[in-house]
C-alpha positions in Angstrom: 161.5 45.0 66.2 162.3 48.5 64.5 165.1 50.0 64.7 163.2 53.0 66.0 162.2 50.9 68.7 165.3 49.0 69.3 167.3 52.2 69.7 164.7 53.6 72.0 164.4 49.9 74.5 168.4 50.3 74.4 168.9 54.0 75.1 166.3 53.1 77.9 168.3 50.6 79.6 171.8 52.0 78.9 170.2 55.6 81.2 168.5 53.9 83.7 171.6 51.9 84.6 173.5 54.7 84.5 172.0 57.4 85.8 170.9 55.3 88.5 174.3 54.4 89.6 175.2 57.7 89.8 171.7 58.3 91.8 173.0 55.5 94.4 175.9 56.8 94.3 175.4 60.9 95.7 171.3 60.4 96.6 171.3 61.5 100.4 169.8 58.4 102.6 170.9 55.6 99.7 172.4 52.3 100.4 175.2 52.5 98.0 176.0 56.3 98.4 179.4 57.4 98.0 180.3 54.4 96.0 183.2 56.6 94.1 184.2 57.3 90.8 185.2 53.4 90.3 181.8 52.3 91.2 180.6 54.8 88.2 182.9 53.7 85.9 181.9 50.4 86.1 178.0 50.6 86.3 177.8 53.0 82.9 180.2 50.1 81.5 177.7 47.2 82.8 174.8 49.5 81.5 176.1 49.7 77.9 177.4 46.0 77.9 173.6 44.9 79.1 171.6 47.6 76.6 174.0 45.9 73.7 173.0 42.5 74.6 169.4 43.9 74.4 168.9 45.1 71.1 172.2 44.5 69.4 170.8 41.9 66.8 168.1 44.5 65.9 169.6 48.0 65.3 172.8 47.3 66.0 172.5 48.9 69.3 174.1 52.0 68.5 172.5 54.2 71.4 174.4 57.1 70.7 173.7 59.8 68.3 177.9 60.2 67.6 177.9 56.1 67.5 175.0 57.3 64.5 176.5 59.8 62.6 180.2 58.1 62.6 178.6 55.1 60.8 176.5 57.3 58.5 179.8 58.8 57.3 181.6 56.4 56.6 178.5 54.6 54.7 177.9 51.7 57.1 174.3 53.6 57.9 171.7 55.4 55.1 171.6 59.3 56.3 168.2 58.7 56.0 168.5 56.6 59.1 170.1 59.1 61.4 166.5 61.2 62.2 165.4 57.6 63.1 168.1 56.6 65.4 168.6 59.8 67.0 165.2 60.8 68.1 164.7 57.0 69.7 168.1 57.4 71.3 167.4 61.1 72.7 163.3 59.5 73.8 165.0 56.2 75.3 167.3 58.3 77.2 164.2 60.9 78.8 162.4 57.8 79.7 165.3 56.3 81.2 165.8 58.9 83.3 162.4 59.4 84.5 162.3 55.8 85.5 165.5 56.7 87.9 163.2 60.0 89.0 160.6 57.7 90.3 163.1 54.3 91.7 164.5 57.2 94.2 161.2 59.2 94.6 161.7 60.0 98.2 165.9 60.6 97.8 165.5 63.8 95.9 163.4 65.5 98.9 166.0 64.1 101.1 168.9 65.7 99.4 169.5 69.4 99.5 172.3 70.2 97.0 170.7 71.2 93.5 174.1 70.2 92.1 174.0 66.4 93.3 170.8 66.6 91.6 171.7 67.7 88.4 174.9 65.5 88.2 172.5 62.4 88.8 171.0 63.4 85.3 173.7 65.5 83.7 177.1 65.7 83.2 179.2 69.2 84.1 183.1 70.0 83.6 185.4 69.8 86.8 186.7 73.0 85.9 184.4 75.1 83.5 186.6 76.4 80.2 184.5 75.7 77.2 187.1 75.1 74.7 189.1 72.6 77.0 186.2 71.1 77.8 184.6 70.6 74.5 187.9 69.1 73.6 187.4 66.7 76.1 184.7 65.2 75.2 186.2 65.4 71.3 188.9 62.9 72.6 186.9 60.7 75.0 184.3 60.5 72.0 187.3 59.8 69.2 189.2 56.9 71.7 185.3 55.7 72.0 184.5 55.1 68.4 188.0 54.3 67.2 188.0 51.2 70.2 184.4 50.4 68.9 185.3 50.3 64.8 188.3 48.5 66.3 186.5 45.6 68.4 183.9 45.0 65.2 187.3 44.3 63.1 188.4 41.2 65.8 186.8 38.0 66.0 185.5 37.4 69.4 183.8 34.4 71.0 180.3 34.8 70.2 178.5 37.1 72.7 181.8 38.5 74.1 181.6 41.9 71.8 179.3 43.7 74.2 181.2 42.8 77.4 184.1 44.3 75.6 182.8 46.9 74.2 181.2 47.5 78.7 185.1 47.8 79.5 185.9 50.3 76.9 183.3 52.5 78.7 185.0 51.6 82.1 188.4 52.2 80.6 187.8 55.8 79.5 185.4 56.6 82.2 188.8 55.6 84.3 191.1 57.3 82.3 189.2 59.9 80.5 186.4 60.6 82.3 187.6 63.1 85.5 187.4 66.6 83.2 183.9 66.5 82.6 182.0 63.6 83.7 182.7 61.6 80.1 179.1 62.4 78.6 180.7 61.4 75.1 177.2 60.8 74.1 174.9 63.6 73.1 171.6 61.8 73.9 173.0 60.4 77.0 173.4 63.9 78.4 170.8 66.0 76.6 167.8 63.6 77.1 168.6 63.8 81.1 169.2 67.1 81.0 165.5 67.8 79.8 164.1 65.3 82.3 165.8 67.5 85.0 163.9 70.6 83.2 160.6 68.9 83.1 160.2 66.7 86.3 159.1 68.1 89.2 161.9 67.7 91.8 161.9 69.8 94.6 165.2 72.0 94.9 166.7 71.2 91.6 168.3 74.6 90.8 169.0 75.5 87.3 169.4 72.8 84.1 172.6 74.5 83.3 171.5 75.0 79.4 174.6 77.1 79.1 176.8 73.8 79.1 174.7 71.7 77.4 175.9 72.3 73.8 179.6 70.9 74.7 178.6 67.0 75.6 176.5 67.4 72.2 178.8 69.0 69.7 182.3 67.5 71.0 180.8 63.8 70.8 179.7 64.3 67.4 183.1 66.0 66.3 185.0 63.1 67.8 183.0 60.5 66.7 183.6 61.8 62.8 186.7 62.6 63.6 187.3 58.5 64.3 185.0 57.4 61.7 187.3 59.1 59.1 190.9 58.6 60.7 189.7 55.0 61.0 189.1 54.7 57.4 192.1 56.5 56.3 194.5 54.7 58.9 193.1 51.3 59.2 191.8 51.3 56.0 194.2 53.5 53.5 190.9 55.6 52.5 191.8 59.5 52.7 188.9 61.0 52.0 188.1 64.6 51.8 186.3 64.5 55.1 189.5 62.8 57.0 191.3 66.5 56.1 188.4 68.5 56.8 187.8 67.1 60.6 191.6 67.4 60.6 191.7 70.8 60.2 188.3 71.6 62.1 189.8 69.9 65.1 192.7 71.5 65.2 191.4 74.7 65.0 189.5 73.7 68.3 192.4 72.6 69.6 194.3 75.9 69.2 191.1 77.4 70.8 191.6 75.4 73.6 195.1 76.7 74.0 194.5 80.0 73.9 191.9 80.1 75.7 193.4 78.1 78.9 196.4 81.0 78.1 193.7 84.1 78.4 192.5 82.3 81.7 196.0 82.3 83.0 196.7 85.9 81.9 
């Protein structure tokens, strides 16, 4: 298998597991409706525990563009891998989606709120302030990656790693994951997103485009960001990089200040 086709098989599963729990989970008329935040947690932690199991061995089941460009700066991955991995991950992901489109076919009729529709593809902030939010997803993303490099450095039984790595998800869904729905995965969210623009579901309101850049560019930062204070922490490596995301995130960070401060004013 490719890892084109690896990352695509894996992104596949990992968005139809998920967005189809949070389908069950606010559909009008399904069985597991209201299962709660919990029930989330858990089910996008089962869903990347079973897409790792699936094509781990081939690509290394990254199945997330930030997972991607972490590993490509810190030279575990060829840059000339990244266009590879990204555009299965971001494919995967629209075909995953679709595939929860059709398993509640009759639910989305059934449903009025354009919202609940949207969130079953989609993530949005609980409270909409771009900076705050975008730093959200920075340090969801950063924990993310940073538990990931960490888990590859223990020794587990063998076939343990992706049932650990399923909890991480459920741990910072849990912890992490109440300001903005804890996209901390660009393809995840933008390939979704589309499927919700394309597919022809009656009601569906707006794609919310404007929010869309934040669960793309504050996974990306924070997965750098981890790569690099991974390697300089864990590894005594202080690259130029480590000080650049150092300073680029901070500047967000004061961003996010102020502009919490302006809202309050």
């Amino acid at each position: 298998m490719t890892n084109f086709t690896a990352e695509l098989i894996g992104t596949m599963i990992l968005i139809t597991l998920g967005c189809g729990i949070n389908a069950g989970n606010s559909l009008t008329n399904s069985f597991s409706k209201n299962t709660g935040w919990i029930g989330v947690a858990f089910g996008w932690g089962f869903a990347v525990a079973i897409a790792v199991y699936a094509v781990g061995e081939y690509s290394g089941a990254h199945i997330n563009p930030a997972v991607t460009f972490a590993l490509a700066v810190n030279g575990d991955l060829a840059w000339s891998e990244v266009p590879i991995y990204i555009s299965a991950q971001v494919i995967g992901a629209l075909i995953g989606s679709t595939l929860v489109w059709f398993q509640y076919l009759p639910h989305w009729k059934a449903t009025e709120e354009a919202s609940v529709k949207l969130g079953v593809f989609a993530t949005s902030p609980a409270m909409k302030n771009n900076f705050p939010n975008l730093v959200s997803e920075i340090i969801g993303t950063f924990i993310l990656i940073l538990g990931l490099l960490s888990i590859g450095a223990n020794k587990f039984s063998d076939g343990l790693n992706p049932l650990i790595v399923g909890f991480l998800i459920v741990s910072i869904g849990l912890s992490l994951g109440g300001s903005t729905g804890y996209a901390i995965n660009p393809a995840r969210d933008f390939g979704p997103r589309l499927a919700h623009f394309l597919l022809p579901i009656k009601g569906k309101g707006d794609s919310n485009w404007g929010y869309a850049w934040i669960p793309i560019i504050g996974p990306i930062m924070g997965g750098i960001y981890a790569a690099v204070f991974y390697k300089a922490f864990f590894e005594q490596q202080f690259g130029t990089m480590f000080w650049i995301m150092s300073i680029v995130t901070g500047i967000v960070l004061v961003l996010a200040w102020f502009s919490e401060k302006s809202k309050d004013a």
